[in-house]
N, C-alpha and C positions, 0 to 999 in steps of 0.2 A: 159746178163747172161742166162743162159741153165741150168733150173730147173732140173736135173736129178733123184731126187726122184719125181717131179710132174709128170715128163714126163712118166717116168716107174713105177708109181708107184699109179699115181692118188691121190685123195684128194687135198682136199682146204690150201693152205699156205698162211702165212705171205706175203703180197706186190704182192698178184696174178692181184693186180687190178693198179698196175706201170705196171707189164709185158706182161697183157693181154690184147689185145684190143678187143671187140668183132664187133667194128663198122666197114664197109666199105667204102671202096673209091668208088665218083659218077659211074664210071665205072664197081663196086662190084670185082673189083680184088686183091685190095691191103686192109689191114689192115689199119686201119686210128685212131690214138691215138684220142679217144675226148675229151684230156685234152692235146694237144699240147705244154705242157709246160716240162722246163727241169727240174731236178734234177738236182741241182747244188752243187759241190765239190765246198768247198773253203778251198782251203790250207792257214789257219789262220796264219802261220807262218812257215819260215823255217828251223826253229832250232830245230834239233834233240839231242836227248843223242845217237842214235846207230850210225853205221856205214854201212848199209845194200847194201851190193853187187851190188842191183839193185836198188837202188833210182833214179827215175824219177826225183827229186830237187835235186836232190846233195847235203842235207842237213848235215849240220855238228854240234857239239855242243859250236858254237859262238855264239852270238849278231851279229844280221843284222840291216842293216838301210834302210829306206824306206816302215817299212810294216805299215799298214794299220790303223787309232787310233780306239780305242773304237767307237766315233759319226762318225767314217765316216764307218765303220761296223755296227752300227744299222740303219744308213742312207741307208747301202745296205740291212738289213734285211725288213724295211720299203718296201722297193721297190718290193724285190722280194716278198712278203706277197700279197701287192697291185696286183702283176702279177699272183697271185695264182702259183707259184713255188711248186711242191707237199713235195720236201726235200728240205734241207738244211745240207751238208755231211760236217761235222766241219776234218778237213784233214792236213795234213804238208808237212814236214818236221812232230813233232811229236805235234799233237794240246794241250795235256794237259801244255805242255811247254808254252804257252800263258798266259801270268799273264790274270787274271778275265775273262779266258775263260767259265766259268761256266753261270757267269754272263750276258752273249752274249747268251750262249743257252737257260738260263730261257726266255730272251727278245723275243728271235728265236718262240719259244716252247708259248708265250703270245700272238705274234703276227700271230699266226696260222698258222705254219711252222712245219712240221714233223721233226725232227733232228735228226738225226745220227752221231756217231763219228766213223774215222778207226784211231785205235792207235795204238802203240805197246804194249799197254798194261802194261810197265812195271814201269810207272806210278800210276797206278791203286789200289790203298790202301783200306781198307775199308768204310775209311770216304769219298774216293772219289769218290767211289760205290755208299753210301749215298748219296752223291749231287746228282750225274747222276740221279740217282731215284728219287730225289726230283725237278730237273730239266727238270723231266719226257724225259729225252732221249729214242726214240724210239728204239734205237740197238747200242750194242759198238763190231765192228767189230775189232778182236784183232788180229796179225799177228805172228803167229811160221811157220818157213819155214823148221820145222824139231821136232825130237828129240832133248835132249842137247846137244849134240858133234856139230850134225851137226846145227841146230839152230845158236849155239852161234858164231859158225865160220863163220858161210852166212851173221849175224847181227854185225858181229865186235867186237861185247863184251861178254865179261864172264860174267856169270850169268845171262844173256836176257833171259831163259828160264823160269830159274824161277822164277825168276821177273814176266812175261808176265801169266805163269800158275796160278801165284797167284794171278794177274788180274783179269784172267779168272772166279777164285774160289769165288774174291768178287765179282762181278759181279752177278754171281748166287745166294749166301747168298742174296745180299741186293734187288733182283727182279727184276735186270736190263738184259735185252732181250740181250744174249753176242753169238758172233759168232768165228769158228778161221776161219782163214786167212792163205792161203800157195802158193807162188806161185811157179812150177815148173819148175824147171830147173834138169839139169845131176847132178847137187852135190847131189840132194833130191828126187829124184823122186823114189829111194828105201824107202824114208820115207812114202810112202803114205800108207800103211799097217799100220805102227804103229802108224801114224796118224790117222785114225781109232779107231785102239786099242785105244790109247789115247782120242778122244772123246765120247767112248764107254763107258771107265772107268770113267770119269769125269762128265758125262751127262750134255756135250755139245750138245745142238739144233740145231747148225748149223754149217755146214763147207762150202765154198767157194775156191775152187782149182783154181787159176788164171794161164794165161798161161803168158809166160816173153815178157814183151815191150819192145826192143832194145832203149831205151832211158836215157836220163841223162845217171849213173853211171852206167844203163845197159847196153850199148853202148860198156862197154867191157866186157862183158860175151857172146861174139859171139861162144866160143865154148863150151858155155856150153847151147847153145839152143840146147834144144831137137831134135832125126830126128822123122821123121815124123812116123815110125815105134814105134820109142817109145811114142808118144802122143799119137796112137792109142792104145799099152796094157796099159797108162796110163788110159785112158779114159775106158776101160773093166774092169780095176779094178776097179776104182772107183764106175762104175754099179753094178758092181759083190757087191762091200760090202757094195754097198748103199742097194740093193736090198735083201741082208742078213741080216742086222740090221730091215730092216721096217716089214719082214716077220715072224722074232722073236721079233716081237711086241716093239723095239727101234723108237720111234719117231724120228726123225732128219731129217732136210732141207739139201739138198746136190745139189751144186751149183758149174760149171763150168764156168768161166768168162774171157773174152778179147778173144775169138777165137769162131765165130758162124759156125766153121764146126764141129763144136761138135753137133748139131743140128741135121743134117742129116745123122752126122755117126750115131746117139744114134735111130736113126730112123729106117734106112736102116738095122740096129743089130735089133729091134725088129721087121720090116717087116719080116727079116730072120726065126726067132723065133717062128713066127705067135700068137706074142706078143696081147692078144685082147686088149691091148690100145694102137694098132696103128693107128688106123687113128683118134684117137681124140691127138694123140702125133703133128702129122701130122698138123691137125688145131690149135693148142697151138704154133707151132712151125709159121705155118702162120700169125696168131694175133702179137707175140712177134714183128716179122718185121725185125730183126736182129739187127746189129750196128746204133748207132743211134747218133755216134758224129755228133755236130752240131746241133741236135734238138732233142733231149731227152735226151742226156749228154751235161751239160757247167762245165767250171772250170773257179773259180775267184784264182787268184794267189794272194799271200799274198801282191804286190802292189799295188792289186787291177786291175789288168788285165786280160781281160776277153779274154780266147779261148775255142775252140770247144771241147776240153775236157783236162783232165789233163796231157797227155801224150804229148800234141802238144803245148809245151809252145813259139818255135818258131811263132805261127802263131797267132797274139794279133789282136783282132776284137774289141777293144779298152778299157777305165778304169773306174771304179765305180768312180773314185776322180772325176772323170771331165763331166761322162755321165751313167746316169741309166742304171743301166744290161738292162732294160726292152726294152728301146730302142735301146740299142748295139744288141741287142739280136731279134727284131722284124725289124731292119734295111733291107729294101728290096731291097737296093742298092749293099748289101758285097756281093762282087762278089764271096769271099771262100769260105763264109758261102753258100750261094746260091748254088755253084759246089756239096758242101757235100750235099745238102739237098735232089739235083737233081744228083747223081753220078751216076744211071746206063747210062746216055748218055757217060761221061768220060773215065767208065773203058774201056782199053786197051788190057784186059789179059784175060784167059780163064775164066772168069765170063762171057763177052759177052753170052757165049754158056752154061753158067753153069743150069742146070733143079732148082738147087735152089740158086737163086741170090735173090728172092723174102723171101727165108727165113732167109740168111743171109745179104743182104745189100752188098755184097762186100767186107763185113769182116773189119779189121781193118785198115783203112788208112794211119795210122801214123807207120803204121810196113812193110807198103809197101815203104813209102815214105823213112825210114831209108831205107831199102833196095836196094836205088836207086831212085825209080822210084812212086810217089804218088797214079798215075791209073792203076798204075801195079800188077799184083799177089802179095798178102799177103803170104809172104813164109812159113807162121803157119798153112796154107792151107794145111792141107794130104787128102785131096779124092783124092781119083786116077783120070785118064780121063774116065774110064768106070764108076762112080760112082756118074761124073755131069754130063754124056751123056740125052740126053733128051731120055725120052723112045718114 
């Protein structure tokens, strides 16, 4: 994630201390987490009510078989508490669809597990607000990929807007920490304005602009990824009205996610500027570390299988039914796990030469990997080559 009001804007946020490291590595060059543990998605189940465009599960609104019981989900809560795991990210297909999911987060939430849900929201009733609150859920990250028209069309069903708005609205009533969610593609990336507008009027806290994973059901929205031209006025506007809301005294967290060349464009724009919180952007962006699938993101899949992050279900580093996350997960033998951990030796692509690999990691692995090629250029990558030139 790439803070963009933190960055441009300064002051102390919610979760500064997941994405900030302030410690170094023995050699003092690299960022060094000193809480080395992941955040973990668990996609609780795959059954959804929506249809969304780009779902990474493919989920639909059936009954699946094989997902994971009650005891052998608190057995993996157990575990990861014991491993000091900082989240615990309740996820899907759609998590409130989980009969006595509730239930699992209070356990989650007792057992000394931070917890978060991303939903659509369109579950989300008042008395469900109330649980969440009383379940003391740390943040319900709720997803509109638009206005109505185009929302309802990207998610497959009519009325997912305001279904999800209404989420939204209990969510705030009952004092649960709620975020929206959009990820951007060419169907919507005209909505990013009045997504704005929209959590301007609502007083919404937070937004989260993700950029599109070519995976699962994404896999065919290949023309509807962005070029790289428009990620970039994407990415200007979003500063432009993050940095107009905080100026006229609007509070809000605004957050770009799944692409860490947002980092140094949002840099390189305020070095331009002669923004004076560049060079502490600069160090924030160093501490973050970049992408961190593999070791500061895991995902347990609703069978209870464990990969380096949500996006990369292909690639299983094995199952909570049969072996503790803690040891799938601290295994010093996985040789993938291990590549990722250690990837600037691997990458193949103009990262070798890039001035900030350090800040980004290599970017996203899993969008390289659709793309062909795993150690290859992440084609979500728009810096130019004068813009990773080492100076």
């Amino acid at each position: 994630m790439i803070g963009i009001s933190k960055l441009y804007y300064g002051g102390d946020e919610a979760n500064d201390d997941l994405r900030y490291h302030r410690h170094k590595s023995a050699d003092g060059q690299r960022p060094v987490n000193p809480n080395p543990k992941p955040i973990v998605v668990w996609n609780c189940t795959q059954r959804c009510n929506l249809k969304c465009a780009h779902c990474y599960a493919c989920s639909a609104d059936v009954e699946y078989t094989g997902e994971m019981t009650d005891d052998q989900a608190r057995a993996m809560i157990d575990d990861l508490a014991a491993f000091k795991a900082p989240v615990l990210l309740f996820s899907g297909g759609e998590p409130l669809m989980r009969p006595g999911v509730m239930d699992l987060a209070i356990y989650a939430k007792k057992a000394g597990l931070r917890t978060v849900f991303s939903t659509n929201g369109t579950l989300i009733t008042r008395d469900v607000a109330r649980q969440m609150a009383a379940a003391e859920v740390s943040y319900a990250g709720i997803s509109l990929d638009g206005t109505q028209t185009v929302n309802d069309k990207f998610r497959g069903v009519a009325g997912a807007f305001e279904q999800a708005l209404g989420g939204i609205r209990a969510c705030l009533a009952e004092g649960v920490k709620v975020g929206l969610r959009l990820t951007m593609n060419a169907r919507n990336v005209a909505e990013i304005g009045p997504v704005f507008d929209l959590i301007e009027r609502e007083g919404i806290p937070r937004v989260c602009f993700y950029h599109l994973v070519s995976t699962g059901r994404g896999r065919g929205m290949g023309d509807d990824t962005l070029t790289h031209a428009q990620t970039r006025a994407a990415i200007d506007l979003i500063t432009d009205r993050t940095a107009d809301m905080l100026r006229r005294g609007k509070k809000v967290q605004v957050l770009t996610v799944d692409n860490h060349a947002d980092g140094p464009y949002l840099y390189l724009r305020m070095k331009r500027e002669g923004h004076p919180l560049t060079d502490q952007a600069y160090e924030l962006l160093m501490q973050n570390g970049g992408n961190s699938t593999g070791s500061g993101i895991a995902c347990v899949s609703w069978n209870g299988d464990v990969m380096p992050d949500q996006f990369w279900r292909q690639h299983v580093l094995g199952n909570v039914k049969t072996r503790k996350f803690s040891e799938i997960w601290a295994a010093g033998g996985h040789e993938f796990l291990n590549k990722l951990r250690n990837r600037r030796q691997y990458l193949n692509c103009r990262c070798q030469h890039c001035r900030w690999v350090d800040v980004c990691n290599g970017n996203f692995r899993a969008r390289a990997e659709a793309n062909g090629d795993m150690w290859g250029e992440d084609p979500a990558c728009y810096l130019t080559d004068e813009e990773i030139r080492e100076e």
